[in-house]
N, C-alpha and C positions, 0 to 999 in steps of 0.2 A: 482118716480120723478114727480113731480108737472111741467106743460108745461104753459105757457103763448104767445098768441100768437105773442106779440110786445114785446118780450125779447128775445134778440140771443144771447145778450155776458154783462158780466160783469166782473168788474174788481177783480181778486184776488190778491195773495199773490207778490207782489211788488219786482223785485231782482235784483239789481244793477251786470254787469260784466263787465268785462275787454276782453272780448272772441270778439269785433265786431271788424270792421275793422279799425277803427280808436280811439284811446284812447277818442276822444269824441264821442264816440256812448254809449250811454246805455241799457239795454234791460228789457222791464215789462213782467212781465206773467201775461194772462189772459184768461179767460174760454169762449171758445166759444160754443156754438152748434151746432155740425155735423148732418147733414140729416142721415137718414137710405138709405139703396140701394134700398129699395120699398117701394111704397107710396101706402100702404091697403086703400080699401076702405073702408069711415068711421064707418061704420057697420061691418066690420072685428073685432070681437072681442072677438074670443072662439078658441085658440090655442092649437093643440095637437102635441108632442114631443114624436117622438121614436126610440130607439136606436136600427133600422132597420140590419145593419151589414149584410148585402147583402154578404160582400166578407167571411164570417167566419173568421175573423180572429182570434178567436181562435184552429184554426188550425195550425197555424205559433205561433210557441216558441219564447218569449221575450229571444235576446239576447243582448251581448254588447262589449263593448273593455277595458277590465284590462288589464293596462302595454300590447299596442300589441298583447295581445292572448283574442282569442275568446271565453268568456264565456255564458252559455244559464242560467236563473234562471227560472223555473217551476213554481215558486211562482207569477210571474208576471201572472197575468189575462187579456188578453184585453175586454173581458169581462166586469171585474168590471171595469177596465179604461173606456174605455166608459159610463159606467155609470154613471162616476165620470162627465165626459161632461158631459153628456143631465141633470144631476141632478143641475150643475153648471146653466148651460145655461137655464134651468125652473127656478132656486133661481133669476136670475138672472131678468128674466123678470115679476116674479109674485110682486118682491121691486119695480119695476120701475113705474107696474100698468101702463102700457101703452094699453095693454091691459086686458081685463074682467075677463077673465079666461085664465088660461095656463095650463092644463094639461098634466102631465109626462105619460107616457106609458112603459118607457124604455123597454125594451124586449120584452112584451106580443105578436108582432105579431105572435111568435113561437108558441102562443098556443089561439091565442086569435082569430081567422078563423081556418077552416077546415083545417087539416094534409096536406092534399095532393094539399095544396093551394100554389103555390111560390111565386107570383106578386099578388095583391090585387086591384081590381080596385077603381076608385078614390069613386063610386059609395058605394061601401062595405064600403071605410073610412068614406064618408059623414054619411053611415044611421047609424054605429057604435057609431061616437063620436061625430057625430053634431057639426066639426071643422068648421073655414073657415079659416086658416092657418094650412099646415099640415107642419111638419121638421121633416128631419129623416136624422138620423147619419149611415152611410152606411158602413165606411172604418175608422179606424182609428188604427195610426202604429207610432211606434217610432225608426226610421232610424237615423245610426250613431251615438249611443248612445256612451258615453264613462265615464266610472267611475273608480273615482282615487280616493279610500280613504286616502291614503298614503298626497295627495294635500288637502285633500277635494274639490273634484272636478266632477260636473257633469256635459256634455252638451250631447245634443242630437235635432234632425231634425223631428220633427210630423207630420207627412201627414194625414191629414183628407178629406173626402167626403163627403159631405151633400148635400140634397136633398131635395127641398123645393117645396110645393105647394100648390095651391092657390083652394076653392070653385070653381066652371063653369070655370075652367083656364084650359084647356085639356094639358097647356104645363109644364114642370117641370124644377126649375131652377138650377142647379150642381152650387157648388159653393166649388175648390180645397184651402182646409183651409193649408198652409206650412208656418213653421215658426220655428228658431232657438232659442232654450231655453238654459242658462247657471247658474249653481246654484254652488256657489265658496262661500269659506271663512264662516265669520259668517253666511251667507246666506244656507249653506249648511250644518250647524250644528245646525241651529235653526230646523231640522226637528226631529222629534222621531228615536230614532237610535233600541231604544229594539223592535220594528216591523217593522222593516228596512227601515233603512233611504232611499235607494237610491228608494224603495215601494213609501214611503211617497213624495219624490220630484215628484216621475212620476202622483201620484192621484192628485197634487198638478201640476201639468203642464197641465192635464185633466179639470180640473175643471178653467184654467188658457183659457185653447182654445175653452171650453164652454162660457164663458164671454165675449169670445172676438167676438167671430160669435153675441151675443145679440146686442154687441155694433154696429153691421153692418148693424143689423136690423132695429132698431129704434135709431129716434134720440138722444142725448145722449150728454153731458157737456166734453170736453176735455181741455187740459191746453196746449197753444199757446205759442209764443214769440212776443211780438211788439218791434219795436227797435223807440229811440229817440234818438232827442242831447240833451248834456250837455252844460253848458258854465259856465264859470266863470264869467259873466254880472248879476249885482245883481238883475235884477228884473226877468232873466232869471232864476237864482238859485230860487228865489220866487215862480215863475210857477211851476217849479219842485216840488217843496213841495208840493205844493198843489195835485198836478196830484198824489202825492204818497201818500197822506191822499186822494186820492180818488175824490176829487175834482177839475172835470174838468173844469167845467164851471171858476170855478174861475182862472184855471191856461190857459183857452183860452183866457179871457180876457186882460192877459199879455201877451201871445204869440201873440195875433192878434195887439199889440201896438207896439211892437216890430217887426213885418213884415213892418214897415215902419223906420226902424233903418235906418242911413246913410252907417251903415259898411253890407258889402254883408254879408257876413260869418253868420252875427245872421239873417241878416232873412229870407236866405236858414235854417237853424236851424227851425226859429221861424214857419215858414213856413209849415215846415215838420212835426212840434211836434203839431202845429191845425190839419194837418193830422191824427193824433195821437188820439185827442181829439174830433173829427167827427167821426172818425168809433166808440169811445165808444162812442156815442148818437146818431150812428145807421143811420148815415147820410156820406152812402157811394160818393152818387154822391159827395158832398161836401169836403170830404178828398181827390177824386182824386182831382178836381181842387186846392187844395193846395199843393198837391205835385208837380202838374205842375208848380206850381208860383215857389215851391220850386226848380225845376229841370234847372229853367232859372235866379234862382238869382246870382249863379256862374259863372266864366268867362269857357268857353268852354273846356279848359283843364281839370277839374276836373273830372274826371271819375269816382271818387270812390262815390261821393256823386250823381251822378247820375244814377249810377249802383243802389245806393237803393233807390233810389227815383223808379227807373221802378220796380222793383222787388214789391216794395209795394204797387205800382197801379197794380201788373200784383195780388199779394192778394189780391187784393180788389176785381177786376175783378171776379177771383173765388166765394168769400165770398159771392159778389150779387147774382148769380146763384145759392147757397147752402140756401142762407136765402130764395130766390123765391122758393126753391126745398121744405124746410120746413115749408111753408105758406101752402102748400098740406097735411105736416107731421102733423101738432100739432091739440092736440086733446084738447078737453077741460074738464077741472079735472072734 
């Protein structure tokens, strides 16, 4: 992933619903940039990954729920499931190139220090692999599994442990990865059935919760919702056009004419949709005060249009704090 430091959102793939609160709301998608939950110092750049498994869980037999009865499959490894993590979760961060190096480890501390070694001090990691990001996968288990081939149907509950730390940081960060996977339908038949399908959904959930920890770590492009009005006023449908070819500037120039309309209704609208068109050009202070214009063009009764008018300054509020977080994040390609 290529970082810039004066870009945090751009507008992507445009989708009209009917899902908002009122038949004139409409809703865009567009990609923002989420911060990571730690801000490395800039010189952090030699990452090592390993699939630590503190608790053995290969000692605990993969089981699950057919029809109400318990069954155990042998075949399941948490073993290679984890590995399917940490191997996910290094693919994951060597494409993104955030940082220099990432090196996988997976298993070796089993054999990679002295036998009679259990804990390893940070000291022994630094002079080994010359990290200054260390991760290690500790725990990982698949609770309340249940498979129905009869439905095509599998869901199940993953509990992961991970264990993060940093060069000269004596402290380590735990960080409990939980989360509900469900694989139904064509979704659950696109996987290889002759080396077992329900095998290949769990490598395939592994590799699903390694991605998602990277995504926690560093910054990273996600797909949002912004909501606008609609209107049936033609220079107002012209704005709209525009704003959905992507061009805001030219559909702010109609909104911002139309906030001096005589009828309230468009330039609470108009009002709201320059809100719209300030946050994509990155100018937050700017879109809250037109939500406030927007929030007071209405006679006081109106709740519904003021309810998203706060909600969207109470976004915005966030977004400044995440894009200040990420002025510490971005690194330069």
């Amino acid at each position: 992933m290529i970082f810039a430091r004066n870009i945090f959102l751009f507008l992507a793939i445009l989708v009209l619903t009917s899902c908002a609160i009122t038949d004139q709301v409409r809703v865009v998608q567009v990609e923002v940039m989420k911060p990571g939950v730690f801000i490395f110092p800039e010189d952090f750049n030699r990452v090592a990954i390993f699939n630590r498994d503190l608790f053995q869980s290969d000692t605990c037999l993969f089981s699950y729920y057919d029809d109400n009865t318990i069954k155990v499959d042998t075949t399941i490894s948490y073993k290679s499931l984890s590995n399917h993590c940490v191997d996910a979760l290094t693919g994951f961060l060597k494409e993104e190139k955030y940082f220099a190096e990432v090196k996988n480890y997976k298993d070796s501390l089993n054999y990679f220090w002295r036998k009679d070694s259990v804990l390893h001090s940070s000291e022994e990691l630094l002079n080994k692999t010359q990290a200054d990001i260390f991760i290690f996968l500790d725990f990982l288990t698949f609770n309340n599994t249940m498979i129905s081939r009869s439905i095509d149907y599998v869901s199940t509950t993953p509990y992961l442990v991970w264990n993060i730390g940093l060069k000269n940081d004596t402290a380590s960060y735990i960080y409990n990865q939980i989360d509900t996977l469900v694989y139904e339908g064509d979704e659950f038949n696109s996987f290889n059935s002759r080396r077992g399908r329900h095998r290949s959904i769990l490598e395939n959930a592994s590799e699903y919760l390694g991605k998602s920890l990277g995504l926690k770590l560093i910054p990273n492009w996600i797909s949002v919702e912004r909501m606008y009005y609609k209107s049936s006023n033609p220079d107002m449908l012209k704005a709209e056009k525009y704003a959905l070819q992507n061009e805001w500037m030219k559909a702010a120039e109609i909104w911002n004419r139309e906030t001096k309309n005589k009828n309230p209704k468009i330039v609470a609208k108009a009002c709201f949709n320059m809100a719209v068109a300030a946050e994509m050009e990155g100018k937050h202070d700017v879109s809250i005060d037109w939500l406030v214009k927007s929030y007071s063009a209405l006679p006081a009764n109106n709740s519904e249009h003021k309810a998203n008018c706060q909600r969207y300054i109470n976004v915005l509020a966030i977004r400044k704090k995440e894009i200040e977080r990420l002025g510490k994040q971005i690194r330069e390609e």
